[in-house]
C-alpha positions as CSV (number, residue, x, y, z in Angstrom):
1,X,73.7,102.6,0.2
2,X,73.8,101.5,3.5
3,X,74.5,98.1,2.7
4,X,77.5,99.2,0.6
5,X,79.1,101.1,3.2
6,X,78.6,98.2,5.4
7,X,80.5,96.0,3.0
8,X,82.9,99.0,2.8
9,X,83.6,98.5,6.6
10,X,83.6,94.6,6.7
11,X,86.3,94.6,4.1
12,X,88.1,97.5,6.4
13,X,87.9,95.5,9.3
14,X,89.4,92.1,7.7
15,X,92.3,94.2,6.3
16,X,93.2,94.9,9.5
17,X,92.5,91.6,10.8
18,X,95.2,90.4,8.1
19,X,97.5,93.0,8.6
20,X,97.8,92.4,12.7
21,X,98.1,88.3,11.7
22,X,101.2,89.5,9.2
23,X,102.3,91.4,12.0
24,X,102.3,88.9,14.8
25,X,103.6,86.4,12.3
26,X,106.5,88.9,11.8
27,X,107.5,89.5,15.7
28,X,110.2,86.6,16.1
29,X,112.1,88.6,13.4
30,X,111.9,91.8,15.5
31,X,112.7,90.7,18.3
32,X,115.9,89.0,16.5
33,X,117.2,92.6,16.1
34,X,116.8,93.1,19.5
35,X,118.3,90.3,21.0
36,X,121.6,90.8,18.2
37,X,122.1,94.4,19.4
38,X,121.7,94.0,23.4
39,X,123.8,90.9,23.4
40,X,122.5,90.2,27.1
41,X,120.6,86.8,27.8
42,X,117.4,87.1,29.9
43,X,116.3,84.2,31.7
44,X,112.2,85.3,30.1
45,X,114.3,84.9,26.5
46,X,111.5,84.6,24.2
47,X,113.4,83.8,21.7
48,X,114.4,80.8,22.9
49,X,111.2,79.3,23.4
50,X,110.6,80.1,19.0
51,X,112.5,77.6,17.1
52,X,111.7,79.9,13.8
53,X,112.9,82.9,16.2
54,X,116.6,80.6,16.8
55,X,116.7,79.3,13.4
56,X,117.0,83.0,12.1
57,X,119.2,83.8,15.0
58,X,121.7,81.1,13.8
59,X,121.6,82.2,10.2
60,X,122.4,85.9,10.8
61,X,125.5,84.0,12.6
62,X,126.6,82.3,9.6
63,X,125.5,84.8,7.0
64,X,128.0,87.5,8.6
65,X,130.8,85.0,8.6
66,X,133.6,85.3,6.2
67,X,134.0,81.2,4.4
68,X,137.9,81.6,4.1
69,X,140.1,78.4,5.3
70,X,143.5,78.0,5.2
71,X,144.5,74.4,3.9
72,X,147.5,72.7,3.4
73,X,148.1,71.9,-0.4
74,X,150.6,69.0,-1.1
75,X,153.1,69.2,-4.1
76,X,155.8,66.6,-5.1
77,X,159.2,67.8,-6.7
78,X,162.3,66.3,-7.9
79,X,165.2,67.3,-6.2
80,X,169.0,66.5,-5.7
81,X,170.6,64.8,-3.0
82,X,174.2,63.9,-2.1
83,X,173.9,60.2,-0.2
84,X,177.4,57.9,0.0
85,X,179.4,60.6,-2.2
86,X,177.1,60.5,-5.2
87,X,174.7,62.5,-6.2
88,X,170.5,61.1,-6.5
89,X,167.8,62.6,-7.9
90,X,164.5,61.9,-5.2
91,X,160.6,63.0,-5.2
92,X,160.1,65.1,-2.0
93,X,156.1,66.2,-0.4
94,X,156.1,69.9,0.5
95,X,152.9,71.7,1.9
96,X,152.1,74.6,1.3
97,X,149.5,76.9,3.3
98,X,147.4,78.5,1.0
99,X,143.8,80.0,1.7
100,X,140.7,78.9,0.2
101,X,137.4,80.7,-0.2
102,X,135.2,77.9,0.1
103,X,132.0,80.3,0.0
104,X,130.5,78.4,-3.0
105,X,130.2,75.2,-1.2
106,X,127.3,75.1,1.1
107,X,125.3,76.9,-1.9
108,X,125.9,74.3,-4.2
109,X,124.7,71.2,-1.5
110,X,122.1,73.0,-0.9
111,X,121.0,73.3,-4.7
112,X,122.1,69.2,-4.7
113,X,119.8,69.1,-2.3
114,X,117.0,71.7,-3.8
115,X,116.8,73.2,-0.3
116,X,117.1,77.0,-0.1
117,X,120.8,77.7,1.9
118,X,119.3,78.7,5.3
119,X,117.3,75.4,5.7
120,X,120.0,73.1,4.1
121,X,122.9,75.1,6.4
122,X,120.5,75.6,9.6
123,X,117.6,73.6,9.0
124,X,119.9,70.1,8.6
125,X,120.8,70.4,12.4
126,X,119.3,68.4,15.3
127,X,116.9,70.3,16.9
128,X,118.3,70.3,20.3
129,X,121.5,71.1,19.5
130,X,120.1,74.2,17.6
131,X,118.8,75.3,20.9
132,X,122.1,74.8,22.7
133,X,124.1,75.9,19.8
134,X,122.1,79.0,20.4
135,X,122.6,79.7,23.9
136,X,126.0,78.8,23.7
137,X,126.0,81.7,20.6
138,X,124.7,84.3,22.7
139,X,126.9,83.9,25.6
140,X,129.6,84.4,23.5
141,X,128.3,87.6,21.8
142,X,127.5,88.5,25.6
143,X,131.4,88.1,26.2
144,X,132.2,90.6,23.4
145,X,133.7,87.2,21.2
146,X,131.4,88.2,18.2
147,X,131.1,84.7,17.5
148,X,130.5,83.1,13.1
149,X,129.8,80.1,12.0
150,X,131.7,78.7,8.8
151,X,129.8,75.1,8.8
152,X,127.3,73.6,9.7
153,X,125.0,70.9,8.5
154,X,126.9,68.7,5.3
155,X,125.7,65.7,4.2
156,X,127.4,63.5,1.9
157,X,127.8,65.2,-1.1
158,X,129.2,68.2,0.7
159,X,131.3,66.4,2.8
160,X,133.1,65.3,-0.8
161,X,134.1,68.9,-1.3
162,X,135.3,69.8,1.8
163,X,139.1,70.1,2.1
164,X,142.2,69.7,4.6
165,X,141.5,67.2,7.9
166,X,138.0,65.9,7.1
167,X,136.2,62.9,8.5
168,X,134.9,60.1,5.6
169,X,132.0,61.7,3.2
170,X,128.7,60.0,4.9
171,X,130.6,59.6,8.3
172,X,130.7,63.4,9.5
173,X,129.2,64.7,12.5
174,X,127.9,67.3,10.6
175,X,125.4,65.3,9.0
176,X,126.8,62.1,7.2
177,X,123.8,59.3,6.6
178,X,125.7,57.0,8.9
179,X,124.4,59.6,11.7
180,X,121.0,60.1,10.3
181,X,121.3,62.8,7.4
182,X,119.3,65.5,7.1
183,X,117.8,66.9,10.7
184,X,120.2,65.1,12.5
185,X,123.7,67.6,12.2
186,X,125.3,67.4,15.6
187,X,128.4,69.6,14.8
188,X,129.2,72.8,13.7
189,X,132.4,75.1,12.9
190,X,133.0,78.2,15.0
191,X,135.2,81.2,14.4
192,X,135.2,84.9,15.7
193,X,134.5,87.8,12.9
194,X,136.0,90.2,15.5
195,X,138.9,92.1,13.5
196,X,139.1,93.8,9.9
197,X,141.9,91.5,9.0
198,X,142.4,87.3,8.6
199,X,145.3,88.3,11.4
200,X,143.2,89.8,13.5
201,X,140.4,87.3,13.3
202,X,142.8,84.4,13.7
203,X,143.4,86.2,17.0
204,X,140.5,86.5,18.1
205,X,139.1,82.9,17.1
206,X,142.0,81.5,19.3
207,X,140.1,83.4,22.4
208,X,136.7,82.1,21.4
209,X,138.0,78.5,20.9
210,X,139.2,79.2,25.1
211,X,136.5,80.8,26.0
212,X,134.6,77.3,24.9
213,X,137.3,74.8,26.4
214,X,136.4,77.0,29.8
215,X,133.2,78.0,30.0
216,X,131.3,75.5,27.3
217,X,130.3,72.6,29.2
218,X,127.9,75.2,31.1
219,X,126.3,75.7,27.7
220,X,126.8,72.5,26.7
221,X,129.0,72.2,24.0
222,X,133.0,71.2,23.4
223,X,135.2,70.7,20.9
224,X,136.4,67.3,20.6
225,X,139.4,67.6,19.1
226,X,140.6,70.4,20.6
227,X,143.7,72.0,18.1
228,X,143.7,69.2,15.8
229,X,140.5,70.5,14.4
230,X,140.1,73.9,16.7
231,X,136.6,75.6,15.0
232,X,134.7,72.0,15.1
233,X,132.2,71.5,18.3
234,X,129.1,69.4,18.9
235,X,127.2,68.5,22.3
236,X,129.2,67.1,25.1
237,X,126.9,64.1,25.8
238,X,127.4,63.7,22.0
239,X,129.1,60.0,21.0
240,X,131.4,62.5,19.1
241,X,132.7,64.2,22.4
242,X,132.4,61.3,24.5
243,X,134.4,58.8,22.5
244,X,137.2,61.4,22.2
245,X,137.5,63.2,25.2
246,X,134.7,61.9,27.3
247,X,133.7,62.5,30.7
248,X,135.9,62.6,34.1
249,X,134.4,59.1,34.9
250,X,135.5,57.9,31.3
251,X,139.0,59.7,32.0
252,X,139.6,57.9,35.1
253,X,138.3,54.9,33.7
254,X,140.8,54.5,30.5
255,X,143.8,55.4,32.9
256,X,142.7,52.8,35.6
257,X,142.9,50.1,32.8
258,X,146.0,51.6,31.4
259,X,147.4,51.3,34.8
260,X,146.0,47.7,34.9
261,X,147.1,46.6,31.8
262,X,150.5,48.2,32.4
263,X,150.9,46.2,35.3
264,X,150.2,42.4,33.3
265,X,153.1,44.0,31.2
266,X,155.3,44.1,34.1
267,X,154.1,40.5,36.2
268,X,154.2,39.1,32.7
269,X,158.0,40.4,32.1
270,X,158.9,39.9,35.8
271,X,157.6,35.7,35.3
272,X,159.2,35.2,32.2
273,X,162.3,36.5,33.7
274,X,162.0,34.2,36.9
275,X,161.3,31.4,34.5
276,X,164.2,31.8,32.6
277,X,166.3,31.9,35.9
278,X,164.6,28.5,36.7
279,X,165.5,26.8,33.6
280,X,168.8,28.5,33.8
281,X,169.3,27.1,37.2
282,X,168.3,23.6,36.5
283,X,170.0,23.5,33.2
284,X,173.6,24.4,35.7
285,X,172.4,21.8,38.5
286,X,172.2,19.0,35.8
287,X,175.2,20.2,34.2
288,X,177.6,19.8,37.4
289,X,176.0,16.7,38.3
290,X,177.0,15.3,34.7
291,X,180.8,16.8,34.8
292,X,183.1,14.1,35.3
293,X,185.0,16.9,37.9
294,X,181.9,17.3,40.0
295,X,182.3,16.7,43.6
């Protein structure tokens, strides 16, 4: 008997054992719902010492993000035109906006891929840049900016079914083999789901895409192309950033040799004309000498 209720307590005592690992194991997860509600980064941020704890951060980002685009659809037509007095009949491009719900897309790479969504969309990113991504995240949630993210890793074979100004399917910054694949994502899309309406949300992406020209570099992010692809961003000592808008050093360098080469241009034109005066010159002088009414 007494060795039965011994038993009875050893197997009481490992429950509890298991049940305090399950909840340790479980604490990044709290303390996600924490950090989401307070918005308010703490320099002893726990969570950003827990890559698992910033992986799920980044997630709840994208999973509460709307994937609607707006892309600009081509269409050729026949129409008549009056040229010379007579009338032609001409094919003419006209784009059209229309939106696209491209919400299927990440979930069918990631079956491509036979990841689940979470590790192919957050998992396929660099590590670092995770960790910046993620500060850079909560500062804007700090600043009221309510910050989503529509893309982020792609590989190849989503880069195929992306649409509108894309780069070429295994060059993207996203994730592309040429810049390692998988693990290595150094880009991601960023939008604001601040508003009940697209209208409303359009307006309020247009803040968060100034809030990072101003205040991103402290977090260490940009967005390379600026307007001409306004949601993209990836590190700022990226090859990305630096080859397109680069640093003040490479700024001052590209307009020192513009100035350089600007003025060859000139030398160059000012010599040729001199040479032609020259020529001109000696082309008169020999002429004269020649005339039979010279002198």
């Amino acid at each position: 008997m007494r060795f039965v209720r011994a038993l009875g307590c050893s197997a009481s005592s490992s429950l509890a054992m298991v049940l305090s690992i399950g909840a340790a194991l479980a604490a990044p997860n709290v303390m996600l719902g924490a950090l989401d509600r307070s918005g308010a980064i703490d320099a002893d941020d726990q969570c950003a010492a827990q890559q698992a704890c910033i992986d799920s951060y980044l997630w709840s980002i994208y999973e509460r993000t709307p994937k609607l685009d707006t892309i600009k659809v081509p269409e050729r037509r026949k129409v008549k035109i009056k040229r010379k007095g007579k009338v032609r009949t001409v094919t003419k491009t006209f784009t059209t906006l229309v939106a696209e719900d491209f919400a299927w897309k990440d979930p069918a790479a990631a079956q491509h891929a036979g990841l689940s969504l979470s590790d192919y969309v957050i998992g396929g990113m660099d590590r670092a840049f995770r960790v910046t991504l993620y500060r850079a995240l909560r500062a804007m949630d700090a600043a009221g900016l309510e910050p989503g993210i529509t893309s982020a890793f792609r590989d190849d074979y989503r880069q195929t079914l992306a649409a509108g100004q894309k780069a070429r399917a295994d060059n993207s910054y996203h994730g592309g083999s040429r810049h390692g694949g998988y693990g290595h994502g150094l880009a991601a899309d960023l939008v604001s789901v601040k508003g009940a309406t697209r209208a409303e949300r359009w307006a309020s992406s247009q803040e968060l895409w100034k809030w990072i020209d101003a205040h991103g570099k402290d977090f260490g992010i940009g967005r390379p192309y600026l307007d001409r692809d306004a949601p993209h961003v990836g590190p700022i000592d990226g090859k990305e950033y630096i080859s397109h808008r680069g640093g003040a050093n490479t700024q001052q360098a590209a307009l020192s040799e513009k100035h350089h080469v600007a003025l060859n241009k000139k030398h160059h034109r000012l010599a040729h004309r001199d040479g032609h005066r020259v020529v001109w010159h000696k082309r008169h002088h020999f002429a004269l000498r020649k005339s039979p009414h010279a002198g």
